[in-house]
LUMKOL-966512 format. One record per residue: residue in one letter; x, y, z of N, C-alpha, C in turn. Coordinates in steps of 0.2 Angstrom, whole numbers, padded with zeros to 4 digits, always signed. Layout:
BEGIN
AXYZXYZXYZ/...
END
This chain:
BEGIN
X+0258-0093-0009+0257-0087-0004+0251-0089+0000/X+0250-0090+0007+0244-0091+0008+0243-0088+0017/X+0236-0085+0017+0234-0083+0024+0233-0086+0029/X+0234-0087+0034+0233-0094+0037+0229-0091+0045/X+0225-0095+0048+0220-0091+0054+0225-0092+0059/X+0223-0090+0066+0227-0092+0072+0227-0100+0076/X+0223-0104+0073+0220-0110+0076+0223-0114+0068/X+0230-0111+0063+0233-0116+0060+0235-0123+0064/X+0238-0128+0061+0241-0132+0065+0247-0131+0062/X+0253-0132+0069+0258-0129+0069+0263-0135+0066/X+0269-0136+0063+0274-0141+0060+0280-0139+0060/X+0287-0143+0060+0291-0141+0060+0293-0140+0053/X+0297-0134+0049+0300-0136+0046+0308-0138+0046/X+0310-0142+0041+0319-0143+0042+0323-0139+0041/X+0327-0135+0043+0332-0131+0040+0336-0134+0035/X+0339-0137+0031+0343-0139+0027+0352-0139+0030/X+0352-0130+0030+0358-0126+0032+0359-0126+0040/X+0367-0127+0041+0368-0128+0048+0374-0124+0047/X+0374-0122+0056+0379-0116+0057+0376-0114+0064/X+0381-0108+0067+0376-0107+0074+0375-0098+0070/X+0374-0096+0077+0370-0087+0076+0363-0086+0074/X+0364-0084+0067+0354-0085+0065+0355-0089+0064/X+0360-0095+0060+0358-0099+0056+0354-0103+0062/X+0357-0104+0068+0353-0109+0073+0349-0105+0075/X+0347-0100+0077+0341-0095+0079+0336-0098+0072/X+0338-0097+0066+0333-0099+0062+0328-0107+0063/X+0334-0112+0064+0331-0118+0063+0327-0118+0069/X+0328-0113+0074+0323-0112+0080+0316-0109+0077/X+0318-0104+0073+0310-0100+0073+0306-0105+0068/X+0309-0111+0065+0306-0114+0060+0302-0120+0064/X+0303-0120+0071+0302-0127+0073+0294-0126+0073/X+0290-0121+0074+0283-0123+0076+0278-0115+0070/X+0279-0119+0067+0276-0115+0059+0270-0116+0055/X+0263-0112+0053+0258-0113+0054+0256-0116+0046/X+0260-0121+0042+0260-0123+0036+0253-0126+0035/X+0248-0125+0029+0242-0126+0028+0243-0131+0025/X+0237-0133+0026+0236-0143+0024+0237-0142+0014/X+0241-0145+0010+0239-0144+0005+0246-0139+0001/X+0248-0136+0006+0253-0129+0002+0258-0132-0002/X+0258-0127-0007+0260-0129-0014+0267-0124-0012/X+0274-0124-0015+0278-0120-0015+0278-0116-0025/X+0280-0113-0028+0280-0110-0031+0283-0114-0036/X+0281-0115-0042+0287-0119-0047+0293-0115-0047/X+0298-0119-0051+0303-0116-0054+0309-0119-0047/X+0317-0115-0050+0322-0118-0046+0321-0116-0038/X+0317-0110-0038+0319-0108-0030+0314-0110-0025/X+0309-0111-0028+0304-0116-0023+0301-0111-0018/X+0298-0106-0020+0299-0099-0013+0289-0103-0010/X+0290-0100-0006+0283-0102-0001+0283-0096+0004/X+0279-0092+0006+0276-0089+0010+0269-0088+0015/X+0270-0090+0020+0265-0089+0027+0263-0084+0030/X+0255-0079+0030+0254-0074+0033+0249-0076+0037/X+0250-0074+0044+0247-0076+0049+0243-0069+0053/X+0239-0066+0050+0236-0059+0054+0235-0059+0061/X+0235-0063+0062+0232-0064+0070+0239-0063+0075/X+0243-0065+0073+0249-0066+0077+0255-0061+0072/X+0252-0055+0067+0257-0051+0065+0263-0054+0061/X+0263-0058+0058+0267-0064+0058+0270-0067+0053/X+0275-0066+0048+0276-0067+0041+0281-0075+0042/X+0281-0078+0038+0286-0084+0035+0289-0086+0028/X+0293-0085+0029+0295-0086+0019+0300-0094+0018/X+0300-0093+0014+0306-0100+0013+0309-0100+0006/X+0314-0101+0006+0316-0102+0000+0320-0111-0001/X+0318-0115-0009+0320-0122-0009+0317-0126-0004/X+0309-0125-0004+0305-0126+0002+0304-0133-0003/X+0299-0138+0000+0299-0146-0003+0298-0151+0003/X+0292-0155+0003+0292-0161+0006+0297-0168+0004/X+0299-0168+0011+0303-0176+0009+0299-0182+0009/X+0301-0185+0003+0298-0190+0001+0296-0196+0007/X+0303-0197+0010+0302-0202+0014+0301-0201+0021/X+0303-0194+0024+0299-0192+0031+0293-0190+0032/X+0289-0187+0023+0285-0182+0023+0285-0176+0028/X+0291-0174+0029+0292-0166+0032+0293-0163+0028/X+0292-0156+0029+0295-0150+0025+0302-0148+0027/X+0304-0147+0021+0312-0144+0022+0311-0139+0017/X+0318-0134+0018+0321-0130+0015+0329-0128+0017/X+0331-0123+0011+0336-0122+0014+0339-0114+0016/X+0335-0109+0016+0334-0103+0019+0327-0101+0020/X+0328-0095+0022+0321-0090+0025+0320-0084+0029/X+0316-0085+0031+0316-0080+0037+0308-0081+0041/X+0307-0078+0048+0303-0077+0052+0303-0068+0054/X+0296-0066+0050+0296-0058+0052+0290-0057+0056/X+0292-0054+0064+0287-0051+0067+0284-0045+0067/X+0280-0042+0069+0278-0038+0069+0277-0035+0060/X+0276-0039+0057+0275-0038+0048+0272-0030+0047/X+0266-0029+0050+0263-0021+0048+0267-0015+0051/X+0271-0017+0055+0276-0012+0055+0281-0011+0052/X+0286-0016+0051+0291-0018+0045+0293-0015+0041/X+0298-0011+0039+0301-0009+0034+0299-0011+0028/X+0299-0018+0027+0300-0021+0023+0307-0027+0020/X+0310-0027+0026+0317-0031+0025+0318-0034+0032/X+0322-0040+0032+0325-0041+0039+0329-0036+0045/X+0326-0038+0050+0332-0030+0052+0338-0033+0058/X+0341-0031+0061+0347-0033+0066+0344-0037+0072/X+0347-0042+0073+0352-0046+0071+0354-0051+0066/X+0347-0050+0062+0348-0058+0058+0348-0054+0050/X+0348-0049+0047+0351-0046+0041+0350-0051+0037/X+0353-0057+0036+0354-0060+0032+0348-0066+0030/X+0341-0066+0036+0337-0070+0033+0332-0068+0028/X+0327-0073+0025+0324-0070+0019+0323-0076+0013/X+0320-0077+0011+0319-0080+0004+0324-0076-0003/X+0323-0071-0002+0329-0067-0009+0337-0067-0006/X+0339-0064-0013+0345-0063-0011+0345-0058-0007/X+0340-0053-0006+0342-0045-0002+0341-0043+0004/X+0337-0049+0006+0333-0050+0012+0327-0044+0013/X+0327-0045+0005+0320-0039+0005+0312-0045+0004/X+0308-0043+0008+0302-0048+0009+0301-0052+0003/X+0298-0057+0003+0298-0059-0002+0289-0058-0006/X+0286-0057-0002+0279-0054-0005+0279-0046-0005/X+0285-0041-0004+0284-0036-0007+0285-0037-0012/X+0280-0029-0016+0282-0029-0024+0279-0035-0027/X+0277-0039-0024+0276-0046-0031+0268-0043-0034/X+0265-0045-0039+0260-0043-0044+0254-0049-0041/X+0249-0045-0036+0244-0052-0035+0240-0052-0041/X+0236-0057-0041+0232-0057-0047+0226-0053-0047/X+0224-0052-0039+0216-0048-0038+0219-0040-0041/X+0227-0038-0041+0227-0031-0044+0227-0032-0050/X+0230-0038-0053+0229-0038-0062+0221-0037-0065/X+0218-0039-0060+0209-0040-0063+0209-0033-0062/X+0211-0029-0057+0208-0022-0057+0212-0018-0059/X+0217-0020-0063+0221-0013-0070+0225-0009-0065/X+0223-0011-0057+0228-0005-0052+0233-0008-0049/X+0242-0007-0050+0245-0008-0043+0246-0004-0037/X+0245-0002-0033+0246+0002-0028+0252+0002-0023/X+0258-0001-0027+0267+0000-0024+0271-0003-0027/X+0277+0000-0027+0282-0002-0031+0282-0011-0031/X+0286-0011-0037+0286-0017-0041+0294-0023-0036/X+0293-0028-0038+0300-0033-0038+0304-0035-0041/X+0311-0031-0043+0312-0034-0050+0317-0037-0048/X+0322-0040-0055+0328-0044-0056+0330-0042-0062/X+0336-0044-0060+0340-0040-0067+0348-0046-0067/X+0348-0046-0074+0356-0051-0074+0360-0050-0072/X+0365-0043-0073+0370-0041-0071+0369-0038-0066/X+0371-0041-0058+0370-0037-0055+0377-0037-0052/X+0378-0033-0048+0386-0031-0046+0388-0035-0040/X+0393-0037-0043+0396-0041-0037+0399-0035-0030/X+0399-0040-0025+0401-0038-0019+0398-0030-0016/X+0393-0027-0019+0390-0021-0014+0383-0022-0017/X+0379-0021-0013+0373-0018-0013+0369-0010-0011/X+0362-0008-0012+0364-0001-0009+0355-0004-0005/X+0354+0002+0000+0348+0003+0003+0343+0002+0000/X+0338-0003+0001+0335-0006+0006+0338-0014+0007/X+0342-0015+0003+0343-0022+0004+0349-0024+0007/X+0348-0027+0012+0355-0031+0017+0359-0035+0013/X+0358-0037+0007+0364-0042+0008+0362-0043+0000/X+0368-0047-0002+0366-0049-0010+0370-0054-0013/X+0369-0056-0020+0371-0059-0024+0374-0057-0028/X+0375-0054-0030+0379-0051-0037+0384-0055-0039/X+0386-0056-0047+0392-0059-0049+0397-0055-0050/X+0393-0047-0055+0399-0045-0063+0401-0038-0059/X+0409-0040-0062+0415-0031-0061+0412-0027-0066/X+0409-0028-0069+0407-0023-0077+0405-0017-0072/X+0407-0011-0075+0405-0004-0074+0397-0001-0073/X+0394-0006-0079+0386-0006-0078+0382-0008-0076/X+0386-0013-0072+0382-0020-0067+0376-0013-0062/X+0372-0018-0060+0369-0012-0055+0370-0017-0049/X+0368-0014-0043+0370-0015-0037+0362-0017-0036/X+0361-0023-0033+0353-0025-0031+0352-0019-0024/X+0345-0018-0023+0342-0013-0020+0344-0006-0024/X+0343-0008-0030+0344+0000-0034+0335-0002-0035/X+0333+0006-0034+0327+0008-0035+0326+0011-0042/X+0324+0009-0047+0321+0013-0053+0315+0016-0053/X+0314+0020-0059+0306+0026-0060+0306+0027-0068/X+0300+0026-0069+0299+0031-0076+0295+0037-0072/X+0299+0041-0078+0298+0049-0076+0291+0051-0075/X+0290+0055-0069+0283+0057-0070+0282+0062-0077/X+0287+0063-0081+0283+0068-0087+0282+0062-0092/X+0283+0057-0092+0282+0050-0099+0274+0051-0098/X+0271+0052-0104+0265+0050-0107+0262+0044-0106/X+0262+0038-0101+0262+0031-0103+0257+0031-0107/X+0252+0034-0108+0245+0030-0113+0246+0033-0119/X+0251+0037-0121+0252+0039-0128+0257+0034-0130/X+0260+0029-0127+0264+0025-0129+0262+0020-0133/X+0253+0016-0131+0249+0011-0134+0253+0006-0133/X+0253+0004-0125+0255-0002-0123+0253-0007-0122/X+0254-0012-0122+0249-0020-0121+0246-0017-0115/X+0241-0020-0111+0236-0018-0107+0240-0021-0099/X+0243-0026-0099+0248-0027-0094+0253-0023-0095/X+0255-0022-0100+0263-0019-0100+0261-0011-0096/X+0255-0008-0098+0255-0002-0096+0254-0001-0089/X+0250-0009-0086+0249-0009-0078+0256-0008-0076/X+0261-0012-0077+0267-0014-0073+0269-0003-0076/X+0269+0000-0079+0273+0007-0081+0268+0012-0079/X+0263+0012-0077+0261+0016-0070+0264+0016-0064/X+0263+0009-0063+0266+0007-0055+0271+0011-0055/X+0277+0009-0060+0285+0011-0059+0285+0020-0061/X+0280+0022-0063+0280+0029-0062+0278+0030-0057/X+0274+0029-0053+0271+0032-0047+0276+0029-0040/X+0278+0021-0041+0283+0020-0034+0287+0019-0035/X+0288+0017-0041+0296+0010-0046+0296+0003-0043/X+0304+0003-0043+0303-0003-0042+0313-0005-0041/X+0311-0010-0035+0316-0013-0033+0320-0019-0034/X+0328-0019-0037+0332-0023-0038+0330-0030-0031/X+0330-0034-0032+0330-0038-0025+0333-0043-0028/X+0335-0047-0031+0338-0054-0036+0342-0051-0042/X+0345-0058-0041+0348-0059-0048+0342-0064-0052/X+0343-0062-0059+0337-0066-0066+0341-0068-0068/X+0337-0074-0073+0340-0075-0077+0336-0073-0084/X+0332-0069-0085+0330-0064-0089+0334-0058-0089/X+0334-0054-0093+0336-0048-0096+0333-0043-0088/X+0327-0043-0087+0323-0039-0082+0318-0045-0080/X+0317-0046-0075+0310-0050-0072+0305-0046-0068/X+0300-0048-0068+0296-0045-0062+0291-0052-0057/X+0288-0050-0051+0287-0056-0049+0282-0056-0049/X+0275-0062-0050+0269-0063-0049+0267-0069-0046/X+0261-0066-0045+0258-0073-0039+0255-0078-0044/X+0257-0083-0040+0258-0090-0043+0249-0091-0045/X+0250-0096-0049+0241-0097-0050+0239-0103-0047/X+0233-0103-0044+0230-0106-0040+0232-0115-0044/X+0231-0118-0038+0234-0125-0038+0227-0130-0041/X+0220-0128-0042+0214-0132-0041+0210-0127-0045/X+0212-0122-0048+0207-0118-0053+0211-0114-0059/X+0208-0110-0064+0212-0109-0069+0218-0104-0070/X+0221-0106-0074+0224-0101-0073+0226-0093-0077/X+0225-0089-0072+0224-0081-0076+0226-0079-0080/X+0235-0081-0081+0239-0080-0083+0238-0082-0093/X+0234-0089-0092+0237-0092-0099+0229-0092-0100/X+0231-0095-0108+0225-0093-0116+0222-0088-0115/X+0219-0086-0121+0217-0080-0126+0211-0075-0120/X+0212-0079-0116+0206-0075-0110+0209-0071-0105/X+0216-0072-0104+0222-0073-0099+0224-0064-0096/X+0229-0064-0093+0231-0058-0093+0235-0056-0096/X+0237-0061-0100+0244-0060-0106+0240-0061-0112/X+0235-0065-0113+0231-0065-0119+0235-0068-0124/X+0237-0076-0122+0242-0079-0126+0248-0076-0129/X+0249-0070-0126+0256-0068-0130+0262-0071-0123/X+0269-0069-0128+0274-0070-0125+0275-0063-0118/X+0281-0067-0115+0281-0060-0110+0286-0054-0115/X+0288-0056-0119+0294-0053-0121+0289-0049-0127/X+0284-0051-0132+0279-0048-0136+0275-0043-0132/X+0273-0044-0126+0268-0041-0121+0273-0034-0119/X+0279-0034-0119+0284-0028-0117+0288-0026-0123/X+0287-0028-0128+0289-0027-0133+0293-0020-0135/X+0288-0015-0132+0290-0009-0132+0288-0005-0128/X+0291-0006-0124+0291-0005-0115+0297+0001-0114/X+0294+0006-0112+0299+0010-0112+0306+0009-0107/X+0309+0005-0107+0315+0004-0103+0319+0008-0102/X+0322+0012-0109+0326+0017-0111+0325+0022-0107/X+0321+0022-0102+0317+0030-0101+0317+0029-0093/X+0321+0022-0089+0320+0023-0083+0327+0026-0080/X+0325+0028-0073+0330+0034-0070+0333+0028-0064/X+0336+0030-0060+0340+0028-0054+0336+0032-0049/X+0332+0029-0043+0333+0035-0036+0338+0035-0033/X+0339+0040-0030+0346+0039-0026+0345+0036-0019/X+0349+0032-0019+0348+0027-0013+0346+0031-0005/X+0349+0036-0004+0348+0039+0001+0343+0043+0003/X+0337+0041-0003+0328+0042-0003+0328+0034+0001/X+0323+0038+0005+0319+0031+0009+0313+0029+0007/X+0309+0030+0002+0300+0030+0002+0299+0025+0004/X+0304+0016+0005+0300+0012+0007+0297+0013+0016/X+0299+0019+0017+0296+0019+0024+0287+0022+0024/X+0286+0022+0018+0280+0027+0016+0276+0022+0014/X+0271+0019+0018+0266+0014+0017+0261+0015+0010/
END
């Protein structure tokens, strides 16, 4: 995830994906993109990468982002281009629905956990989850589009909005010290299906810096060498609600 000034130097990246409508409207928005000397994509299968440009209002995301070995370009093989970011919903809007780094076309740095909020104990907006089961062929509000595999009955639909109840005690629960960051947050705004996991429930965090230590890991960390499944151990999951889709808070800054 990185901020980048208005005097970046501008580069193409590759589309992967070929098709006309967005898909070619996309490999257009891709051709002159402010990518920082240096940019790291995010470990793991999806390779996500994100561009914030204040000066020009400006967001960029990617998903399966990666230099070629032998042109040294950047490719990928989806995304999106979001203008006007500070006003934004928070999702892609008509006509391109379907751009985005996630499956939901819901931004890819909402929701994510920075690190400067883990140092100061506060989140201040709903979270970005994942969940295994998510329902095939429907999604609900705020997410355009999705993934889902499973017909189960208790699949959830991605862009479901969860809450722990404002009457739960959290500090009477004596939760790991992150585990209770993440269950205020979700009391106070919840938090949003956007993906399919390969975990039981995932949440997202900012990646650890490429050239310094990292927050996350040994006994000094924000996990304090435990596991994530030890750190949630006893996480009140049992205790979270559904909003009804037909609440909007994402419009509430």
């Amino acid at each position: 995830m990185y901020t980048v000034p208005q005097s970046q130097k501008l580069v193409t990246v590759n589309l992967l994906t070929s098709g006309s409508g967005c898909t070619s409207d996309l490999k257009n928005a891709f051709q002159q993109v402010p990518v920082p000397d240096g940019a790291t994509p995010a470990a793991g299968t999806d390779e996500h990468l994100a561009i914030w440009q204040p000066s020009t209002n400006t967001m960029w995301e990617f998903w399966a982002m990666d230099k070629n070995n032998s042109t040294h370009m950047w490719e990928c093989k989806w995304g999106g281009k979001m203008q006007q970011v500070s006003s934004n919903p928070g999702f892609y809007l008509a006509p391109c629905t379907g751009w985005g780094a996630t499956a939901t076309s819901l931004a890819l740095t909402g929701g994510l956990l920075l690190i400067d909020e883990l140092k100061s104990g506060v989140i201040n907006h709903a979270l970005a989850l994942a969940v295994v089961e998510t329902e095939k062929d429907t999604f609900v509000s705020p997410a355009e589009r999705g993934d889902g595999w499973s017909a189960s009955t208790t699949s959830i639909p991605e862009g479901t909005r969860f809450r722990l109840p404002a009457s739960l005690n959290i500090t009477d629960l004596k939760l790991n010290p992150f585990a209770e960051i993440l269950a205020f947050a979700l009391q106070k705004y919840g938090g949003l299906v956007r993906d399919t996991a390969g975990a039981m429930i995932a949440s997202y965090c900012e990646p650890p810096p490429t050239n310094g230590p990292n927050p996350y890991a040994g006994p000094n960390g924000f996990f304090h060498g435990l596991s994530p499944a030890q750190i949630l151990s006893n996480f009140p999951w049992n205790k979270l609600q559904v909003v009804d889709p037909s609440w909007k808070p994402w419009t509430i800054s």
